[in-house]
N, C-alpha and C positions, 0 to 999 in steps of 0.2 A: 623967834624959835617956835613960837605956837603957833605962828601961821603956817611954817615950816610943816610942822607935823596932821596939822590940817590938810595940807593941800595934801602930805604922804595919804593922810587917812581915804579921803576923798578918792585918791588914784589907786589902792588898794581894793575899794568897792567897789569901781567905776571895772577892776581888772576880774575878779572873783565872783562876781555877781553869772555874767553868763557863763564863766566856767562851771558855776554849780546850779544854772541849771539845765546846761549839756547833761552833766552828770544824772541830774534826776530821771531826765527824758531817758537818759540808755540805759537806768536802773529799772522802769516803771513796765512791767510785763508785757510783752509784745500779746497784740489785739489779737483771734482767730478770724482766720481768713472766714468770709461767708460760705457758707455752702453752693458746691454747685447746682443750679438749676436742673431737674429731671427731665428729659425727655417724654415731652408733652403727648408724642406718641407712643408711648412705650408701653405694654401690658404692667399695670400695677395692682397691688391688691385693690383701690379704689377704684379699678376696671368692674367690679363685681357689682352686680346690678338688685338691688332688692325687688326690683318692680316687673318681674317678672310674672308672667301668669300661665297656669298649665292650658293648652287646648291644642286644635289643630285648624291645618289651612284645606280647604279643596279645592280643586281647578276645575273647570270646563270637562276637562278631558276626563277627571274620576282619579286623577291626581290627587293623593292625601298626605300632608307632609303635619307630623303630629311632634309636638316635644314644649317648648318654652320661649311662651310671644312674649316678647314687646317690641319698644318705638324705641325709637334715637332720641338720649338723654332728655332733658330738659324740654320735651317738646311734646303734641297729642296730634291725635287725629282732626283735622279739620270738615265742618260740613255746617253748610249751609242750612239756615233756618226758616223756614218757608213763615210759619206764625209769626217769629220775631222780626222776622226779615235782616236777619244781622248773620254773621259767620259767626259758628260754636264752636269753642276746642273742648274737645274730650279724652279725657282719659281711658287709658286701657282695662285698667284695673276694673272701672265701673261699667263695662259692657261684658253682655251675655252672648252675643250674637250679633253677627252683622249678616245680612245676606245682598247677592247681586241683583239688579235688577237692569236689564237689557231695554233699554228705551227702541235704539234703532239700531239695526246692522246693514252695511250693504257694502258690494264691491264698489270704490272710487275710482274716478278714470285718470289716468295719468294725461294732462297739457302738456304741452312744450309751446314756447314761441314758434311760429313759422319760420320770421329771418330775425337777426341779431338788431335791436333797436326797433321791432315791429309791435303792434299791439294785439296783432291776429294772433291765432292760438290753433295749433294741430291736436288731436287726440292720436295718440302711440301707439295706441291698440294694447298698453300696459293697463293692470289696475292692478290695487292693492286693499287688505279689507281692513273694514272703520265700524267701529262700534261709539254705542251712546250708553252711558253708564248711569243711576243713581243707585244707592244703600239703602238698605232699613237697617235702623240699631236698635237693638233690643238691649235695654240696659239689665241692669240686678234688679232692679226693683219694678219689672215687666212695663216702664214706661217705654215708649218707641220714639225714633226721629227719622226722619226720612229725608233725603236731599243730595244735591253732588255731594262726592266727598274725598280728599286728598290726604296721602297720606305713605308711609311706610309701616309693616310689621316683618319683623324680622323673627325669626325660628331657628332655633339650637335644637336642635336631634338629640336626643338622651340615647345611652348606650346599651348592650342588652348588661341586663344586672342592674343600672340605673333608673333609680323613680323620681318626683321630680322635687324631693326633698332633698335633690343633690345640687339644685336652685342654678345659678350662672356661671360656666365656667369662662374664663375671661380668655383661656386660649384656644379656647374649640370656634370654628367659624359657626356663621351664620348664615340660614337662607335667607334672601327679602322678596316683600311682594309687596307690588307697588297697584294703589289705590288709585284712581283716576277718571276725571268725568267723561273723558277720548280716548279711546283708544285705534289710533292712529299714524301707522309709521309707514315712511313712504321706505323705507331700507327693505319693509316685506311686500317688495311689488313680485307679481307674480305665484303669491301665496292665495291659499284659499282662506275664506274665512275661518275650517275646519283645524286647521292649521293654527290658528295663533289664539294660545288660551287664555285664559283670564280668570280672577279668583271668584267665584260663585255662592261659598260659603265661611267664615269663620267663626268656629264654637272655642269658647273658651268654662275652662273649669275642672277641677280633675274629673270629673265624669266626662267630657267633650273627650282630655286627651285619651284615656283609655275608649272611648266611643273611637278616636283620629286613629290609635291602634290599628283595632280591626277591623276599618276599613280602611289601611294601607296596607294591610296582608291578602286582604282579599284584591286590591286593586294589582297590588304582584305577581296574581295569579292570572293577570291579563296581560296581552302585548300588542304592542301598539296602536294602546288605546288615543282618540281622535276626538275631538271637538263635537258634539252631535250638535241639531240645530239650536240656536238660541231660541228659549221661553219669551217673547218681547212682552212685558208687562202691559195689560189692557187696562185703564183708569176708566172709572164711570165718568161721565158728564159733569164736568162743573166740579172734577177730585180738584184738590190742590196739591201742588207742589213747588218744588223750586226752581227758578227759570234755570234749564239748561242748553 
């Protein structure tokens, strides 16, 4: 008889065991689902950029686009170090000035093959215009660097009523202008050199962007203004720089 009731006890447990702990699992509070992932493109308030700086841009042409620079996130201005001989990245924030300097300009001729699989070469009677570019940067603390130098700044326009303690607004567009040791595109064949501008000077600081002001109101009061000739920068004998 007590094996009897053993063996019941044993088939008892063996029966009630997983039914209680079903039980538990459907008693014990369902998990919250994770949250959906954001749309990595989407304007968020973490769109808003602290690194901004008041100044303006100017072009060749007398072009002045005045409001609030910077760079593409996480990233600086690149240029070449002629003393160190190494690539510098620099921040926005720690420059005062950058200005253009015109190494070479001329019209390029446009090649063509002669025939398909030849190595002879026709001239088109096509050109298109090439420029040779370095910077100087003048930092905050009036040291300078000079060299090729690569790069984007982008410019948000402030509004009338707006100063620039109204800092980045993350849904207004932006201009860019692009930094570069060539400037050479065979897409503007057929253009004059006068034709295709380039950045010549950027001031940053609230004094620069109220400076970028007043002379985009005076540049408004001109029409179609044009590229004059390029300054080509003259070096003394034996200047250094960086190879371009």
């Amino acid at each position: 008889m007590k094996v009897f009731n053993k063996v019941l006890l044993f088939f008892l447990i063996a029966v009630l065991l997983p039914v209680s702990a079903s039980a538990q699992k459907k008693a014990a509070p369902a998990k919250e689902e994770p949250k959906a992932l954001s749309n990595p493109l989407s304007r968020r308030d973490s769109d808003v950029r602290e690194d901004t700086m008041p100044g303006y841009i100017e072009l060749s042409n007398g072009e002045v686009h005045a409001g609030l620079l910077y760079i593409t996130r996480d990233k600086r201005l690149e240029m070449y170090d002629v003393e160190l001989k190494r690539q510098r990245t620099i921040p926005i924030h720690k420059i005062a000035k950058i200005e253009c300097n015109v190494e070479q300009e001329w019209m390029e001729k446009v090649w063509r093959f002669k025939e398909l699989a030849s190595d002879e070469k026709m001239y088109t009677g096509e050109t298109y215009p090439c420029r040779i570019f370095t910077y100087t940067l003048v930092f905050d603390d009036d040291r300078t660097l000079e060299g090729p130098m690569s790069g984007i700044i982008f410019v948000q326009k402030l509004k009338e009523g707006e100063d620039t303690s109204v800092g980045h607004i993350p849904e207004r567009d932006a201009e860019r202008f692009y930094f570069h040791k060539r400037q050479a595109e065979k897409t503007d064949i057929g253009k004059k050199l006068s034709e295709i501008h380039y950045t010549v000077l950027v001031k940053i600081g609230e004094d620069a962007y109220k400076e970028g002001l007043r002379k985009a109101e005076a540049f408004g009061n001109k029409k179609n203004a044009s590229t004059p000739p390029a300054k080509i920068k003259v070096r003394k004998e034996g200047e250094k720089r960086a190879k371009i």
